[in-house]
Structures are given as C-alpha cells and as structure tokens.
N, C-alpha and C positions, 0 to 999 in steps of 0.2 A: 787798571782801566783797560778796556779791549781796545783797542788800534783800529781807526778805520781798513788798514793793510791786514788783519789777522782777524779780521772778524770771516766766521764761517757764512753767512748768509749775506752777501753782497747788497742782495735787492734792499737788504734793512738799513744799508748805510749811505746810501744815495740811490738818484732816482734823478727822472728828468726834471726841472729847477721851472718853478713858476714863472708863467708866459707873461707875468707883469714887470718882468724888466730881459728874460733871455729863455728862448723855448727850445730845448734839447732834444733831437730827435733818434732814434735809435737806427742802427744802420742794417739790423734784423729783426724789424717790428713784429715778425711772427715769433718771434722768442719771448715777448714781453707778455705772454700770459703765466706768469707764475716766478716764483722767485728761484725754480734751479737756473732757468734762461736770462736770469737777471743779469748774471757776469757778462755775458755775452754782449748783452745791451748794453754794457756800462762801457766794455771796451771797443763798445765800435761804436759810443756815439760822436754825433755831428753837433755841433753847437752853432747856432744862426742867431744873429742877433737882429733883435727886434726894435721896432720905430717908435715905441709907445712912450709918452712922456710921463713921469711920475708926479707932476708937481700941476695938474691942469685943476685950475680953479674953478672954474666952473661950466659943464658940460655943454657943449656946441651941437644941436640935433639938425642935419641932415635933412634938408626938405626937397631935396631933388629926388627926382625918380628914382626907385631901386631896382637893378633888374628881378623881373620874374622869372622862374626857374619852374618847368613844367606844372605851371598855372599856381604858384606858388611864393609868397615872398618869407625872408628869413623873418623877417618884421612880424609874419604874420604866425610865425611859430615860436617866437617870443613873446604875443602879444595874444595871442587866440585862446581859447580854451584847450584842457591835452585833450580831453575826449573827440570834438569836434576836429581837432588838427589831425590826432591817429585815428578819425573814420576817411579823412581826405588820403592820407599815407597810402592807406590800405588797398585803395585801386589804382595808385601810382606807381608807373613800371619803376622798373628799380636802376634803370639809366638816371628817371629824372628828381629819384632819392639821393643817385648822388652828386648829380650836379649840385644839389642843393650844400650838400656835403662841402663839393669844391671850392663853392662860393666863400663860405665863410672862414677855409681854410686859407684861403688869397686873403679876408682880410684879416687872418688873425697871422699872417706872416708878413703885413703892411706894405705889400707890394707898389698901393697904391698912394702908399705915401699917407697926407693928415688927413684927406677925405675918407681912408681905410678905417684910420685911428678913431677919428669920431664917428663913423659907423658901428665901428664897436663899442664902442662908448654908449652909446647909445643903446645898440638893440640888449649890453651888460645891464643900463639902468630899468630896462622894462622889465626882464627876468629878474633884479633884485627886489625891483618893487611889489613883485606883485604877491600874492598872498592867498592864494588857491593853491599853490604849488607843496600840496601836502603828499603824506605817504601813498595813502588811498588815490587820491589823484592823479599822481606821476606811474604808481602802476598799471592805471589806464593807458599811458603812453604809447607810443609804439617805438620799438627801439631805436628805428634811427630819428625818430624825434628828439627822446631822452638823451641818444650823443650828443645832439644840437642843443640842447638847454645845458647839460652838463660843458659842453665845451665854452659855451659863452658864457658862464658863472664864473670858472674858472680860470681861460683865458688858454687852455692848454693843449693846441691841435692832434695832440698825440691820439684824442680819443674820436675823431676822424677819421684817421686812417685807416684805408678799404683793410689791410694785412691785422689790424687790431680787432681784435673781440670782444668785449666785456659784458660777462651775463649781467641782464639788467637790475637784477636785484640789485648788485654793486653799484650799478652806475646812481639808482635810487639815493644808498648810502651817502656817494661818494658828493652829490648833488644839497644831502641835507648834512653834510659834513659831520657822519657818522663811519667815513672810513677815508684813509690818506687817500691825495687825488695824486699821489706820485704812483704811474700806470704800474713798473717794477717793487715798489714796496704794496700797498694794495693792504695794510693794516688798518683794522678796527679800530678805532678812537674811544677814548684816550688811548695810547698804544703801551702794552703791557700793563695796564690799567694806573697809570702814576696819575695823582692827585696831587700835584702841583701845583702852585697859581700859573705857571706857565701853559700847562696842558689844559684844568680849566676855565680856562679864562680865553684861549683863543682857540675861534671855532676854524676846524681844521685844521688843526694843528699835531703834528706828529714828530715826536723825540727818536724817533728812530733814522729819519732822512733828512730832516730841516732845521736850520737854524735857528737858532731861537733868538737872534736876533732879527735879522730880516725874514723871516719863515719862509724862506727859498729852499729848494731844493736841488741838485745835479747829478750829472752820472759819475761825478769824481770819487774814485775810491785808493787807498792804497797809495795816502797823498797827504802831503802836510796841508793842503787848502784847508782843510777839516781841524778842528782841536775838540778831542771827547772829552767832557771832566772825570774827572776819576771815583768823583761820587753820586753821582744823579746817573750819568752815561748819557747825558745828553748833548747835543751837537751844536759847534757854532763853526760859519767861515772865520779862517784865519783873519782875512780883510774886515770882514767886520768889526771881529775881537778889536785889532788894530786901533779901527778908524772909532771905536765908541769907548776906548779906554781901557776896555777889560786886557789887556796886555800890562804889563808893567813889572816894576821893580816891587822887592816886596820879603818878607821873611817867612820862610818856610819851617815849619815845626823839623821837618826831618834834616833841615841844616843848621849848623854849628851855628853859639850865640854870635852875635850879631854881625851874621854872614846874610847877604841880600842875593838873589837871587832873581830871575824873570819868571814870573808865574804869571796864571791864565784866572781872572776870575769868572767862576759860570754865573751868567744873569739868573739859570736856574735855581739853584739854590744856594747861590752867597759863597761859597767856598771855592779855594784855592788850588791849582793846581801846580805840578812844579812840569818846567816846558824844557829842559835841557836833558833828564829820562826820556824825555818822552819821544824826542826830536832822534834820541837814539834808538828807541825800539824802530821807530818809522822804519827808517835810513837800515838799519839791521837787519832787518822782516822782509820790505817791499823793496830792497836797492837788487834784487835780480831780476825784477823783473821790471826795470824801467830801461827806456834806450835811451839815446842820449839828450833829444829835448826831453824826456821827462826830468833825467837828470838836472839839466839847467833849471827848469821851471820849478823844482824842490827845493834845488838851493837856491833860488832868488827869495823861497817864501819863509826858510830859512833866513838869510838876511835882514827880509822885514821885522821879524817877528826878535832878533836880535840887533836890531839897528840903533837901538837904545840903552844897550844894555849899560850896564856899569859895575858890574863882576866879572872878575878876568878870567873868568873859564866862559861868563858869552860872550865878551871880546876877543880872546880870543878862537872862539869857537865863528862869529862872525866873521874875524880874516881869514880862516882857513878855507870859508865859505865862500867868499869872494876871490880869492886866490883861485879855488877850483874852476868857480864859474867863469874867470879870465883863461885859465888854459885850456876850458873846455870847449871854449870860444877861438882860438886861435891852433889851438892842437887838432890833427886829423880824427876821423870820426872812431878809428877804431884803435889808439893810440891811447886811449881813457876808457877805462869800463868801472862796475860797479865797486869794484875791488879797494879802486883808490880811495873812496869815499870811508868805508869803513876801513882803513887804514888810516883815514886822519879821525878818525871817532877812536879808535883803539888809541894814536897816539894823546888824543885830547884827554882820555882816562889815565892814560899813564902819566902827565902833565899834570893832573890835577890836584893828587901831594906837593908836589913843587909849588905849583902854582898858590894852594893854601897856605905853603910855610912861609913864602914869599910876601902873601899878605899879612899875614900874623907877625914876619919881623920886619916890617919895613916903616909899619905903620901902627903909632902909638896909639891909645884912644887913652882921654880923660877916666876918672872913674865915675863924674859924671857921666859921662857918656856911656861907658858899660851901663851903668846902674839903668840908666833908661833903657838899653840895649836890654840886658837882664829883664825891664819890666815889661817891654814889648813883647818878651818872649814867653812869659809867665803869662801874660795875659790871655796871648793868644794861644795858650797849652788850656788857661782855665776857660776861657771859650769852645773848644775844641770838646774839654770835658764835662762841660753845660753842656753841652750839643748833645756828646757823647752821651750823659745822663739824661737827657731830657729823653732823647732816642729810646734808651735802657726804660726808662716811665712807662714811656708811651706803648713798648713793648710789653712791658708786664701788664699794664692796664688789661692791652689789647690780648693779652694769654688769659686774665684776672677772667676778664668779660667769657672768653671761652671757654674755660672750667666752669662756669657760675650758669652758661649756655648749655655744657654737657652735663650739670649736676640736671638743671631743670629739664634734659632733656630724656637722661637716664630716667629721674622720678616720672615724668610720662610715660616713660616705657614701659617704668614699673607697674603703674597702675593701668597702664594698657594693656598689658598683661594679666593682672588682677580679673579685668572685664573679659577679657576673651572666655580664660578659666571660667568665668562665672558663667557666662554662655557657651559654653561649651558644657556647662555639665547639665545647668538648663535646656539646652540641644537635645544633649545624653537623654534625658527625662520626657522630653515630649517623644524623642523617638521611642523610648522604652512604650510608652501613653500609647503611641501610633500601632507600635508590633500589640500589644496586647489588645485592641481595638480590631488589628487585622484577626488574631485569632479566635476574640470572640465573635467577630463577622464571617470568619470561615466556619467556626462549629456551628452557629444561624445559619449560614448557607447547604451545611452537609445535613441539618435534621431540616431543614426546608424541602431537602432532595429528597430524603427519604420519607416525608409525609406524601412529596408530591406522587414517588413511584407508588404509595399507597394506594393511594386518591387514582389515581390511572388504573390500578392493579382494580380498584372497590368498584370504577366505572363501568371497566371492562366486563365484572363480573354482573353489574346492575345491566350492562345492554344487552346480554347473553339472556339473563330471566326474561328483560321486556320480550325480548324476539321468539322468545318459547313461548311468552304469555300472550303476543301478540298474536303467533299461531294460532293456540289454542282457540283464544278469541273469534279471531275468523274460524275457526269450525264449527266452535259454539252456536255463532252467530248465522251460521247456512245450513246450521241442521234443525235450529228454531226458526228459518223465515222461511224451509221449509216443509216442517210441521205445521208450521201454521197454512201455509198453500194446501196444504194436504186436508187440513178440517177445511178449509174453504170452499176445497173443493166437492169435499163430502159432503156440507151442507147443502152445496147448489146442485150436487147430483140429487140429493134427498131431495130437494125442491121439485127440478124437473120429474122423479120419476111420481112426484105425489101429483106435479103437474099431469102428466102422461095419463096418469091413474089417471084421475079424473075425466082429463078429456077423452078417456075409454068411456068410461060409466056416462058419457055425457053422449054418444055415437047412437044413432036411428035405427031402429030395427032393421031386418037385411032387405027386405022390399023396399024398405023407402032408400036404402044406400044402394041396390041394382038403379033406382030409377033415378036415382041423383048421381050418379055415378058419371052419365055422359055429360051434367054439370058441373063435375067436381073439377073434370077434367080443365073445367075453363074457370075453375073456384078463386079462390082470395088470393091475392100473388103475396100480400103481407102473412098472408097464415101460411103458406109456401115456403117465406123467408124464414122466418119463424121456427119452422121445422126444422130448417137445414143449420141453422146457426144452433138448436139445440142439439142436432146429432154433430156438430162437430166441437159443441162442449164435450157432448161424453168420451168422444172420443181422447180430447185434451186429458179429462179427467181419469179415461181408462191409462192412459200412457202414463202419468205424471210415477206413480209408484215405483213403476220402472225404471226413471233417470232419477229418482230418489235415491234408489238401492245403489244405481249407477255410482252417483257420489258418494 
C-alpha cells in the first residue's frame, strides 16, 4: 500500500476538506493550479473552522433585505437564468464582480453568524433545485458567474479567491460532478476509472483525496490522520475509521494462528488491513520531516487508533506512545527529535519475538478453542481465495472477452483487406480504361489536327483560285460592258449620220438658203439644241475607242 507520506503526487492525497463541516485555505493560492504546487499548498495551509450546522431540519429562508452589490443580488445569480445573468456580467466593471465575490465569501466563512448560515442555505437550495443548469447552459456562463454557482453548490470559498484560477471548462465539470472539487487534486471522476459501489454511487466522489466515510477532504499529508487500504488504495480519516467501527481487533491472514491483531477495515471494499506495518512505514518515511507538534499530534493519533488494543505488541506499542508524548510535553523543544521515535519502533521490532514467546507460553488455549481458532483461520484464507479466484474469473473472462474482441477484430481486418485489394485492382482497371481512352482521344485529336491543317492548307488554296478568278472576272466583265458601249455607240452614230444624211437631202436649194439665211439666224432654238447635243455625241463616240484601248 502507498503511504499517504511516500506517495509522489501530493495534490492526490489531500486537498482542501469540504466547507460542509471545515474550509481549508491555502497559504499560496497561486500555487494551487496544478498538482506540482500542490505540496506547497498542503504545507502552508490555514484551517478556519466554520459555523455551519450539519443536523438543520429543516431550511429557514431569509426574507430580509439582501444587500445589492453593483445593481446586483447573489439571489439573483442563483435564481436567474445563466444567459441573462453573463449578459448583465459583461458590462459590469470588474470592482463590482468582485464585490459580489466578497459577499458570499463573508458568508460562506459565517462571519455573520446563523443569519449567514441560512443565507446560505438558502441561495445552496435554489442552485440545487433548479434544472436548467445543464452543460450547454453553464457554458453560456460568464466566469465569474460559474465561480458563484460552483462555490455555493459546493460550499468551498477556495474558488473565489482573486489569486485562484480555474479555466471554466473545469469549473463546468467540477459543478456537474464530473471532476473532484478539491482545487489541488482537480481529477476526473470516477478517479483512475474504479467502478466501485463507492465511487459510483456518490456523486463527487474521489478515492484519491476523500474519505470514504464522510467524503471530506484536507491538506493533511504525510500523517497518520489518513489510513490507505492496501487493496482498493482508498482513503479514510483515522477518526472516522474510529468513531464508525472500522478500527478493531481482528485476525490477519499474514499472522500466526490464533494471534489477533488491530486492523483497519475499508468500507470500500470489505477487506482488512493490518495497522501496526503500517503505523511503521508512517513513522519511518515522514518522521524527518515533522517538528515537534507534528510529532505530538501523530502520536496522539497513534494512541487512538491503539487505545483498544489487546495484543501486546499494541499495548505495548500504545505505552511507548504515550510515554513519548509525556516527555514530549515536559521535555525542551530541541531535547527530542525524530530519531527517538524510530528508536522505540526499532526497539518494538526487536520486542516482538519476546513478546510472541511470552504469549505462546504463558497462556494455554483449550483445543476447542484452537480448533475454532484453526477454523477462523481457514476460513478466512478460503475467503481470501474465493476472492482471490473470483478476481482470477473475472480476469480471464475479461482477457476471454479480448482475444474473442481481437479475433473478430483481426477477421475485419482481414476482410478489410480482402475489399481494398479488390478495389484496388478494380481502381487498377478503370485507370488502365481511362489511360487507353486518353490515347485513343489523343490519336482523335492528332488526325483531327491533321485533317484540320488540310482543310486550312485546301481553303487557302480554294481563296487563292477565287481571287484569280475573281480577277479575271472583273476584266471579263469591263471588256464586255465595254463592247457593248462600243456597238451602242456605233449604232447611235450610225443613226445620227443616217440622220444628218437625211437632213442634207432634206436642205432648200441655195437661193432659197441665201434668203432664209437672215432667218435662220433667228431659226428654231430646239433644232439649235438638237444640233449641239448631236455633235457632242459624236464627239463622246469619237473618243470612247480611245479610253477603251486605254483600259
């Protein structure tokens, strides 16, 4: 079993102790994010004892005025919606965030006496009750809202404190008791995943800091207040153990027959532990590093825890105890150190052959009495190895179940396997499909190119002909419209000169043309016109030959 004094991670072995009966404060709150600052915390904390009663029958609600805290009551952020509450947050300076803070930190340290106490009571009962306060929901929050709901669920001022941090997601957790609310431990729930009735069965509940009797928690480490069992590894106060029985007399497999002993039983899981080892690893491990009240307060818890014994190695392991704690009490402070203690442990070891032979010849027993002795001892070996075999079962089952997991899980594989190959070689085939589709599309596209430079080369050659044949055309064309101008013109000369002719043959002997002469002079202005537009045909017609030839 690991030793609350020898364990390597402190923050896992205590932690500040629930505010429903004593609130533990750390003496370097900045150190409390995380578990290498945990030691730190443990050894410098303050312990203040709180006003709260545990046995209140029935709840007393507060109808006097509460004060308001920058237009703000706590009532009203245990009572309000989160949304609605972290939109008012959010334009509040941050003086009057934390007055709000301080308020409830006065009364979750019951300054004000019973009027505190049922303040809290109260604004505890409206957060328990209510039932909006889901994941989605409280992620709405605004952080210093969620410390205020988280601290009054709780009851634990630690997560007030301006020097403390906790990113919200935690506080979420810590709020839906999905992770320990001890600020130094700060583990996931169930913690190392144990499946206990203890773990679950009680929400918020962590085997790593709290008891499993009263489910408190403290900064105590490195201390007999704590008893670990040796087989679960879970935690109980020594006082507790005490005051609920689990302390006592009892036989232990690993001591001789019908030798009784003080063992520890865990509520966790039913088994035994033996507490006079164990009181020695303590005392052996952590005795340098206690001064002297710590020393006195070990051996008082000590004492208790042997106050009943009735084997003379805890009797006399309890006087020696008592003994010390008298001289420790009357002797100067630096006259006594650790040394002495493990020198009455040494000599207790060495005492303890004596001390068995002593009981073995001093004292007869019936063979009744062995034989029971005998059969208490059998029994409890054959329960021991029921356990032990049940354990072995449950273990092979739980291997059986794995191999039976990794067969069905290999045969997936295998035929996941199977299907990739198969698509893969299916893949293989379309691509093969695809490359032979590209090359038949590239020899299409290379004799497409080559028809086309065809097709451009035949064009080129076809508009070459047109533009020769379109020449030709146009000459053809202007040496026939003007041949033809040319007989046009020949006919209408042939006309006029057959005209001409005529109108010679048609002219007055010359007597009658002297004597009409001085009225020709004033003659026909249309046979005038007449004239002139004829001689300037011929003349058109004398030319035309010549810009014929021209062209």
């Amino acid at each position: 079993m690991q030793e609350p004094g020898s364990n390597s991670d402190p923050g896992h072995d205590s932690a500040t102790e629930s505010a429903s009966s004593r609130d533990t404060w750390p003496a370097e709150p900045n150190q409390s994010n995380g578990g290498t600052a945990a030691a730190g915390i443990v050894s410098k904390a303050v312990e203040k004892e709180k006003e709260v009663a545990n046995g209140v029958s029935k709840l007393q609600v507060i109808r006097g005025p509460s004060s308001r805290v920058g237009g703000m009551l706590l009532r009203e952020v245990a009572r309000e919606r989160v949304d609605l509450v972290a939109e008012k947050m959010k334009v509040m300076p941050e003086e009057h965030l934390e007055e709000i803070k301080n308020e409830l930190r006065s009364i979750l340290e019951g300054t004000g006496g019973s009027q505190h106490v049922e303040e809290f009571l109260y604004l505890q009962k409206l957060v328990q009750d209510r039932t909006d306060l889901t994941p989605s929901m409280l992620s709405l929050a605004h952080h210093v809202q969620l410390e205020i709901l988280v601290a009054i669920k709780t009851g634990i001022q630690a997560f007030l404190h301006p020097s403390v941090t906790i990113p919200q997601g935690r506080l979420v957790e810590v709020f839906l008791y999905k992770r320990c609310r001890n600020i130094a431990c700060q583990s996931a729930l169930p913690a190392e995943d144990c499946r206990c009735n203890v773990c679950a069965s009680r929400n918020g509940f962590c085997n790593l800091c709290m008891c499993v009797i009263c489910n408190k928690f403290d900064f105590e480490v490195n201390t007999c207040r704590w008893i670990g069992c040796d087989f679960c590894s879970h935690w109980t106060h020594t006082d507790c153990a005490i005051h609920n029985g689990q302390i006592g007399m009892g036989q232990s497999v690993k001591s001789s027959i019908g030798h009784a002993e003080m063992l520890f039983r865990c509520r966790a899981c039913q088994r035994t532990s033996e507490l006079l080892g164990w009181v020695k690893d303590v005392f052996q491990q952590c005795t340098p590093g206690w001064d002297r009240d710590a020393l006195l307060r070990e051996l008082e818890f000590v004492c208790k825890i042997f106050r009943l014994s009735e084997d003379q190695k805890g009797r006399v392991l309890f006087r020696k105890c008592a003994d010390l704690i008298e001289r420790l009490r009357n002797a100067p402070a630096d006259s006594i150190n650790s040394r002495v203690i493990l020198q009455a442990l040494q000599e207790l070891e060495m005492d303890s052959p004596k001390i068995s032979e002593n009981e073995d010849s001093g004292r007869l027993i019936t063979p009744q009495e062995a034989c029971n002795r005998i059969a208490e001892v059998v029994q409890e070996a054959v329960r021991k190895m029921e356990l032990v075999a049940e354990e072995k079962m449950r273990l092979y089952k739980k291997a059986r179940l794995a191999v039976d997991a990794c067969d069905r899980e290999l045969e997936e594989k295998v035929r996941e396997v199977q299907e990739l190959k198969a698509e893969r070689l299916r893949k293989k085939q379309q691509v093969e499909e695809l490359e032979s589709i590209v090359r038949l599309k590239q020899a299409e596209a290379e004799m497409f190119q080559l028809k086309a430079s065809e097709a451009r080369q035949e064009a080129e050659r076809l508009q070459s002909i047109a533009l020769a044949k379109s020449k030709t055309a146009e000459q053809d064309y202007a040496s026939i419209y003007l041949k033809r101008r040319l007989e046009e013109a020949e006919a209408e000369k042939q006309f006029l000169f057959e005209k001409i002719k005529l109108q010679e043959n048609q002219k007055p002997p010359p007597h009658q043309a002297s004597s009409s002469a001085g009225g020709a002079g004033g003659g026909d202005p249309a046979q005038m016109l007449m004239l002139s537009k004829i001689q300037d045909l011929l003349k058109n017609v004398r030319s035309m030959p010549a810009k014929t030839e021209g062209h």
